[in-house]
N, CA, C and O of each residue as an XYZ file, in Angstrom:
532
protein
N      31.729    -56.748    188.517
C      30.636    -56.166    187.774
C      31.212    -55.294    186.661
O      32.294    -54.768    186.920
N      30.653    -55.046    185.430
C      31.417    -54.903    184.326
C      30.662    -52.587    184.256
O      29.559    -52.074    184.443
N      31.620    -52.195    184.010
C      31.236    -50.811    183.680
C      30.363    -50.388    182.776
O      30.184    -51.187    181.857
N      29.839    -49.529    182.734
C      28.763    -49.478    181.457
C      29.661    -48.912    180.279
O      30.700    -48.253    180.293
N      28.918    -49.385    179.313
C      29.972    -48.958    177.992
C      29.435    -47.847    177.008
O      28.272    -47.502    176.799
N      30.444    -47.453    176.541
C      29.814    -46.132    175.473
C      29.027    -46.867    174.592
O      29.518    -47.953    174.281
N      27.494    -46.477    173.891
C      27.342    -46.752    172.740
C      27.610    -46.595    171.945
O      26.715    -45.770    171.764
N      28.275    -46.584    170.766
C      28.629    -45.417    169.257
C      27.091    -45.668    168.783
O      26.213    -44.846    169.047
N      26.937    -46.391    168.348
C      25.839    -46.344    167.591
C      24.754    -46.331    168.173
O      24.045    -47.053    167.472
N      24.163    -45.976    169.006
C      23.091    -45.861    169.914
C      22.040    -44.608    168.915
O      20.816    -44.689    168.819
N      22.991    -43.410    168.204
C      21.975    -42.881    166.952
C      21.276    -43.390    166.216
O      20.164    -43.053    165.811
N      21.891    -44.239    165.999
C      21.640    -45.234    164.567
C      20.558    -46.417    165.054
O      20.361    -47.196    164.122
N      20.004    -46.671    165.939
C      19.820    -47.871    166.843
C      18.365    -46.949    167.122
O      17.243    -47.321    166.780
N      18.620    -45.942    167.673
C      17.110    -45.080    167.699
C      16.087    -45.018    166.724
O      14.886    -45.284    166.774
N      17.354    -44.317    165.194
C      16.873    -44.034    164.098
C      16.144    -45.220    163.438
O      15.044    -45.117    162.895
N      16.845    -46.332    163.533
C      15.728    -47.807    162.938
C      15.137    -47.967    164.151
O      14.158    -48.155    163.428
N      14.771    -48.074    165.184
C      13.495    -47.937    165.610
C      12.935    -46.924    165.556
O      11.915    -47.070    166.229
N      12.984    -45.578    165.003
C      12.240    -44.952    164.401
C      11.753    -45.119    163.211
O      10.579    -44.856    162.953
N      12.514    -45.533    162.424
C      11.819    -46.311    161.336
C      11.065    -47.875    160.874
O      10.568    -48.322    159.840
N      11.238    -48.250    161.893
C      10.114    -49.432    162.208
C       8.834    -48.832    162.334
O       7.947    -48.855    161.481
N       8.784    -48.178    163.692
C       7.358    -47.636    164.062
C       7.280    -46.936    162.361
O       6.498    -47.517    161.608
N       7.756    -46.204    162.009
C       6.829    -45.210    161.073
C       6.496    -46.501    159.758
O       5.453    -46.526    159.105
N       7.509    -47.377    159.617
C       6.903    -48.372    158.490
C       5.699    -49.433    159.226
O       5.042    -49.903    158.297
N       5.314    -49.835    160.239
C       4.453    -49.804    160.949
C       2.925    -49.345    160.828
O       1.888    -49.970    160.608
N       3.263    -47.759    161.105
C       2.141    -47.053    161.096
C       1.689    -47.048    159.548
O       0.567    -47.257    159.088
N       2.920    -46.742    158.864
C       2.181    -46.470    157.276
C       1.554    -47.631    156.421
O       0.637    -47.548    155.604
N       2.560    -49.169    156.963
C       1.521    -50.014    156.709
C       0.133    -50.359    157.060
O      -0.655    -50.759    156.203
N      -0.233    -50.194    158.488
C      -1.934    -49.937    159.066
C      -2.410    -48.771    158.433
O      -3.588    -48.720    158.080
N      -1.563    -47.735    158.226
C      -2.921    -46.591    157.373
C      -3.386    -47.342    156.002
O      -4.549    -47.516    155.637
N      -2.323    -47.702    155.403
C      -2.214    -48.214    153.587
C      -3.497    -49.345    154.201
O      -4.690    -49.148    153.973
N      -3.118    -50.199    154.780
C      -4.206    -51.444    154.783
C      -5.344    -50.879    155.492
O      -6.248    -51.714    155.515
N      -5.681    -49.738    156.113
C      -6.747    -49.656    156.302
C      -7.500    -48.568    155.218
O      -8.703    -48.306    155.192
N      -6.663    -48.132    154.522
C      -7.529    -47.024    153.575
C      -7.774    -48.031    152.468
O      -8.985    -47.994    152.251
N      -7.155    -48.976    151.607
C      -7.360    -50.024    150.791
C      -8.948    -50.798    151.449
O      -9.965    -50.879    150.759
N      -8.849    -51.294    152.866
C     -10.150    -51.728    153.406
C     -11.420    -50.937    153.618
O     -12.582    -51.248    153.878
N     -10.800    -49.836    153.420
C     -12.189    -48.820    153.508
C     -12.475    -48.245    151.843
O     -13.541    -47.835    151.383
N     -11.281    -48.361    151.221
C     -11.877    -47.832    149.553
C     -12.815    -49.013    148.985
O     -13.831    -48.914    148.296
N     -12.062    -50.346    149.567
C     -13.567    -51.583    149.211
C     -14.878    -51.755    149.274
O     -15.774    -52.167    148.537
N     -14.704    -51.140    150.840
C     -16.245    -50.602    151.070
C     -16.785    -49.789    150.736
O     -17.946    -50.083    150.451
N     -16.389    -48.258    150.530
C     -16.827    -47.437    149.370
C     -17.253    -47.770    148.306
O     -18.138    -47.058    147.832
N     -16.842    -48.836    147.611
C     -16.856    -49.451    146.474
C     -18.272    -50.092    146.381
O     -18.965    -50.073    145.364
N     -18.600    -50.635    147.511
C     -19.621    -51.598    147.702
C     -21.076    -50.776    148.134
O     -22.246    -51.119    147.972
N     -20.494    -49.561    148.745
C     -21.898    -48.765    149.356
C     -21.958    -47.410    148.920
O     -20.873    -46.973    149.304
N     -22.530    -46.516    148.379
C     -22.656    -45.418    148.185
C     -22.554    -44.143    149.524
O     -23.353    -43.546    150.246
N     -21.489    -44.172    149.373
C     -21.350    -42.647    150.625
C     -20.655    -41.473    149.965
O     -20.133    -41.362    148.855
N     -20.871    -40.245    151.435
C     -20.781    -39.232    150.886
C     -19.502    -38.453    151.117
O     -18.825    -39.202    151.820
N     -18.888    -37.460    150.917
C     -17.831    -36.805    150.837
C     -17.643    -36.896    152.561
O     -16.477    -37.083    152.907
N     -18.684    -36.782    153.707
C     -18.042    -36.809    155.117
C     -18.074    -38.158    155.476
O     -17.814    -38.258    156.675
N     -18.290    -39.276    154.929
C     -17.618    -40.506    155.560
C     -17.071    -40.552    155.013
O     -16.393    -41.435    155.539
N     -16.230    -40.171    153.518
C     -14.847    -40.441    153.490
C     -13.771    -40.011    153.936
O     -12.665    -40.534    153.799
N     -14.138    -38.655    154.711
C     -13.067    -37.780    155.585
C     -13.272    -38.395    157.073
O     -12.243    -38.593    157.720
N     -14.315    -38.661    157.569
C     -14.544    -39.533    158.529
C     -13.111    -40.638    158.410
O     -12.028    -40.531    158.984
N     -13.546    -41.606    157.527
C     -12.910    -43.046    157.404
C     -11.399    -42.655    157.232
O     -10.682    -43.406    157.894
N     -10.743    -41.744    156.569
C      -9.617    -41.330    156.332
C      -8.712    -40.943    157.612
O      -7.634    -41.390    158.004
N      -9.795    -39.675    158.239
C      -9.064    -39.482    159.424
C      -9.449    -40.518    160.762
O      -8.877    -40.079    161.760
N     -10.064    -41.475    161.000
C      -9.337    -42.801    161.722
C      -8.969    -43.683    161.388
O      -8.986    -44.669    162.125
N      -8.601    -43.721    160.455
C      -7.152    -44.804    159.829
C      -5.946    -43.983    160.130
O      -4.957    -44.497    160.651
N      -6.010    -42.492    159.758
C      -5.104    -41.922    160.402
C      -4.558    -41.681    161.637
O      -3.396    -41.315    161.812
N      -5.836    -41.991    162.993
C      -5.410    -42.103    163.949
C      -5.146    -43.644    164.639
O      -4.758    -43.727    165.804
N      -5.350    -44.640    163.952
C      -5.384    -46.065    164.528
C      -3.807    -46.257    163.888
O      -2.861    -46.918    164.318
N      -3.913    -45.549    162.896
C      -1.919    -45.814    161.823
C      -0.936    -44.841    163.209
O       0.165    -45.084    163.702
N      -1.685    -43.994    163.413
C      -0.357    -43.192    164.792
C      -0.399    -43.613    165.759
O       0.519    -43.351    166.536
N      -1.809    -44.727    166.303
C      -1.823    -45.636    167.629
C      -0.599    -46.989    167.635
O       0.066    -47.539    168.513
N      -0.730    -47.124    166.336
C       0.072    -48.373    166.042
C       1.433    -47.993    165.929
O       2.328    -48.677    166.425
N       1.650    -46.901    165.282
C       3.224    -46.342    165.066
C       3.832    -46.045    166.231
O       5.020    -46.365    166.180
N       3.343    -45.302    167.828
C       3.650    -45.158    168.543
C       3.772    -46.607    169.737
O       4.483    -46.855    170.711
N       2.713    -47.280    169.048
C       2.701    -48.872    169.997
C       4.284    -49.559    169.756
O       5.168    -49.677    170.604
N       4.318    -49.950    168.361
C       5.732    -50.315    167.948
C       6.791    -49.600    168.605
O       7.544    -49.872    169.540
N       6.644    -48.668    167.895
C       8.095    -47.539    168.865
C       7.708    -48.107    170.104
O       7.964    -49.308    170.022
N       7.301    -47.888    171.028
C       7.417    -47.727    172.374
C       7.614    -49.289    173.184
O       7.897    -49.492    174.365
N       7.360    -50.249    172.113
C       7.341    -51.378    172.435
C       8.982    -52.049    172.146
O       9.396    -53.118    172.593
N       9.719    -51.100    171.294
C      10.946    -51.664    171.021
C      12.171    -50.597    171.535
O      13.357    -50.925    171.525
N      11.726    -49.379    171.949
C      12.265    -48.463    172.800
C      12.409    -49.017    174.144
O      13.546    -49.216    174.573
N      11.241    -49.328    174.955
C      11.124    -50.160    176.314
C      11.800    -48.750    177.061
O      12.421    -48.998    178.095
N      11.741    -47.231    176.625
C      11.340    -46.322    177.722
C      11.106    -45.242    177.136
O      11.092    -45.176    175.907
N      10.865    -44.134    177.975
C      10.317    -42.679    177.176
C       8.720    -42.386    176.287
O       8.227    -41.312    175.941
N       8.156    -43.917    176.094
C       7.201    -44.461    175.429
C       6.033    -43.389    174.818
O       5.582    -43.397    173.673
N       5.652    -42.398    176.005
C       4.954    -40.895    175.830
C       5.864    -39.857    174.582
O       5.384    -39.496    173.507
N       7.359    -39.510    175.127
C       7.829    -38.678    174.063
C       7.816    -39.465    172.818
O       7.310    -38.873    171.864
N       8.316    -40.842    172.562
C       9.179    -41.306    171.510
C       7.848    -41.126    170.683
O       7.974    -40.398    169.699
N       6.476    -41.708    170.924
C       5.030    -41.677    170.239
C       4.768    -40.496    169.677
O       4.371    -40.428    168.513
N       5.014    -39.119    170.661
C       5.310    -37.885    170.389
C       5.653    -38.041    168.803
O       4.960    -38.051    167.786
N       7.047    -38.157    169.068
C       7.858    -37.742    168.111
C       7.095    -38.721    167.143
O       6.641    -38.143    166.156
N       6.812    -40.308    167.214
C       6.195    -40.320    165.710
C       5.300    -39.778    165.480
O       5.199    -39.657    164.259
N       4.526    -39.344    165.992
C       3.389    -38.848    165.629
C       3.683    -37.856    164.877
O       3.328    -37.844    163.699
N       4.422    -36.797    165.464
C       4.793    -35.682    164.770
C       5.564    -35.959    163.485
O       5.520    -34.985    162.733
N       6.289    -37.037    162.981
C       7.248    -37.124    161.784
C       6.027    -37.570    160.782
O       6.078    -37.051    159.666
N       4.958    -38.448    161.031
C       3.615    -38.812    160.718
C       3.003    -38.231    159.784
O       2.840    -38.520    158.598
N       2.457    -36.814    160.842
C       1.970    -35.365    160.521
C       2.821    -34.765    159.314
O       2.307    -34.321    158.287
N       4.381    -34.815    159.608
C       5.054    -33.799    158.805
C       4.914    -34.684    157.368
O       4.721    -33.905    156.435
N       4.945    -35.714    157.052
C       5.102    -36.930    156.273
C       3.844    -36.785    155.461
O       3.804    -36.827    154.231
N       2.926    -36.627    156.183
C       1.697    -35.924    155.450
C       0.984    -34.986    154.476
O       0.315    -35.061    153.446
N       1.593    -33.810    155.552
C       1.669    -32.922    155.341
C       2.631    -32.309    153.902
O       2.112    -31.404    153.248
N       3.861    -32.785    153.521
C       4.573    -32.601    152.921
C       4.093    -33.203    151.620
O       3.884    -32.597    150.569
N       3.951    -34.517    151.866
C       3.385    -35.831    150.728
C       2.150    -34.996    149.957
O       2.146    -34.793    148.743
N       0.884    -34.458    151.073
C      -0.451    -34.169    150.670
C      -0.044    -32.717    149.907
O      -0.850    -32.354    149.050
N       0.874    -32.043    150.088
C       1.452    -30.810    149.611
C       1.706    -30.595    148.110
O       1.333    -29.670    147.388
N       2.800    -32.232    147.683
C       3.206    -32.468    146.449
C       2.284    -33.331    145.658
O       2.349    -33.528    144.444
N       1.322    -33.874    146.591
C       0.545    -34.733    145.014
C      -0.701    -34.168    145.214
O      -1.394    -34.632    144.308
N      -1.520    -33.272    146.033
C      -2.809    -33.394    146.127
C      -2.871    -31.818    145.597
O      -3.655    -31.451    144.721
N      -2.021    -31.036    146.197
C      -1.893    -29.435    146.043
C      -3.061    -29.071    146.072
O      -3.552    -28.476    145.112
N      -3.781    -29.363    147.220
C      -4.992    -28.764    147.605
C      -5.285    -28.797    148.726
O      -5.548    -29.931    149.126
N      -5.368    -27.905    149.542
C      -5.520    -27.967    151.566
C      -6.947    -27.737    151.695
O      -7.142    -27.785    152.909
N      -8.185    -27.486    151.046
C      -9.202    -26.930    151.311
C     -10.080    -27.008    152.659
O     -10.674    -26.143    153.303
N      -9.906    -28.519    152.837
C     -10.728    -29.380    153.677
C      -9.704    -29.782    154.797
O     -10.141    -30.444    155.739
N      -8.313    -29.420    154.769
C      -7.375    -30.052    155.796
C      -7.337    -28.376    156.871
O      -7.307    -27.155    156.717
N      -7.364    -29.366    157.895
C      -7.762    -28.839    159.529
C      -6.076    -28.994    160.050
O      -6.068    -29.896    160.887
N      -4.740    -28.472    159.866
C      -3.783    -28.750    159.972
C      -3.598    -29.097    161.851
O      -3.028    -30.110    162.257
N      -4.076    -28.262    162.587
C      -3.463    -28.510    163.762
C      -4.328    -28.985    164.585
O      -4.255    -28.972    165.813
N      -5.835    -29.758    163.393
C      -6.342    -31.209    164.096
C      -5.732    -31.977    163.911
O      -5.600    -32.744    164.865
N      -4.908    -32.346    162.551
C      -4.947    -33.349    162.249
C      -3.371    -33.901    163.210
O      -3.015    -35.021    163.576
N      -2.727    -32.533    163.364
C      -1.567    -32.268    164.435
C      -1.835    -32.974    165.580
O      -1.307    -33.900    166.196
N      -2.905    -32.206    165.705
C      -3.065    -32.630    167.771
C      -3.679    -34.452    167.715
O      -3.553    -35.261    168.634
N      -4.427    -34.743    166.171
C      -4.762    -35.873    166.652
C      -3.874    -37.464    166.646
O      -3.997    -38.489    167.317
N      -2.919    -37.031    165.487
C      -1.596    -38.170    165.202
C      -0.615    -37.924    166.418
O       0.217    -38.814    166.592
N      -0.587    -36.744    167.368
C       0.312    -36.603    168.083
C      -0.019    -37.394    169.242
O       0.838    -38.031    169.854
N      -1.222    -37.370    169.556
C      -2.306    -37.627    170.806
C      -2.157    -39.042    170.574
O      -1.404    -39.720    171.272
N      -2.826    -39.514    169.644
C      -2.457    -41.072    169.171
C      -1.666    -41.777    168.905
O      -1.734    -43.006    168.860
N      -0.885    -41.169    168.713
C       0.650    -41.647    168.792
C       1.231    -41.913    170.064
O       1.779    -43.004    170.225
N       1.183    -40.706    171.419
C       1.447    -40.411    172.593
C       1.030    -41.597    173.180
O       1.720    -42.432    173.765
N      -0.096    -41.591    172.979
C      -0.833    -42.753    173.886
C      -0.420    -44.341    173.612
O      -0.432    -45.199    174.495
N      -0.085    -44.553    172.348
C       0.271    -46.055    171.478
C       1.822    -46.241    172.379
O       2.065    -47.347    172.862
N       2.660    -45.275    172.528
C       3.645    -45.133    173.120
C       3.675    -45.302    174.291
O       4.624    -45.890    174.810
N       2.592    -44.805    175.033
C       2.698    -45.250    176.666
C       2.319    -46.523    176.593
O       2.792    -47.243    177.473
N       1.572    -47.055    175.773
C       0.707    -48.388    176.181
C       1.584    -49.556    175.843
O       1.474    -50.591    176.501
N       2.794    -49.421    174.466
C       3.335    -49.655    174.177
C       4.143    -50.755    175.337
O       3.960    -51.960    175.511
N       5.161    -49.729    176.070
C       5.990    -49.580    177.167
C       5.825    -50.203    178.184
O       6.675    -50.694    178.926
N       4.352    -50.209    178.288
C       3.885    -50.428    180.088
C       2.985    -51.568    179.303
O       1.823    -51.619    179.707
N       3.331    -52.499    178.236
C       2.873    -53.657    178.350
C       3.320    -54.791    178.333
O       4.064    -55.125    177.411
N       3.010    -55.601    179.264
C       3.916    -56.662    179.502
C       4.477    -57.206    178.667
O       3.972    -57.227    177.544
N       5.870    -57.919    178.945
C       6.448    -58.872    177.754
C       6.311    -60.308    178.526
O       6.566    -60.503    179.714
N       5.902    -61.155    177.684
C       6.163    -62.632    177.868
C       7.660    -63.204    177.600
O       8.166    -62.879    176.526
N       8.262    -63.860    178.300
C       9.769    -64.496    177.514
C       9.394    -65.253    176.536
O      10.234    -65.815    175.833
């Protein structure tokens, strides 16, 4: 029976599956805010369904980011979702900082608890779902 071996790169191996999930998630937010500016387009609404529609694309983009991760991690599936969730948030947060420079309407440690939560969960479900060969 063969010994287990050091990884070296086992950092590096995390880090692109950390960056899967987050290119992942940011592609489902992008395609779902593009699918919802269409419909805007088409129906007259008001300033709270577009914060509505915004913030669950934001949470279906951290369900999906944490699904991926946790699906190519195959353990930890709860923290690793965690953690995207949280890089998500910060990604946001930072982005909405430099082009929007306006917080008026942002709820920071909803929007915290809710990419984290959704993320968490995409991650367990991730993990604990079966693989087919």
């Amino acid at each position: 029976m063969r010994q287990h071996r050091m990884n070296r790169s086992r950092g590096v191996g995390f880090a692109a599956e950390q960056l899967v999930a987050l290119a992942a998630a940011a592609g489902v937010i992008l395609l779902l805010l593009c699918a919802m500016a269409f419909l805007l387009t088409r129906i007259d609404a008001g300033e709270s369904v577009l914060s509505a529609m915004s913030t669950g694309a934001l949470a279906i983009g951290a369900y999906t980011g944490g699904y991926v991760g946790g699906r190519r991690r195959k353990r930890r599936g709860f923290l690793m979702g965690a953690l995207t969730g949280l890089i998500i948030f910060v990604m946001i947060l930072v982005l909405g900082g430099i082009f929007v420079k306006s917080t008026e309407n942002f709820s920071p440690f909803a929007k915290l608890f809710l990419t984290v939560f959704a993320a968490s969960v995409g991650g367990a479900v991730g993990v604990n779902t079966k693989r087919y060969p």
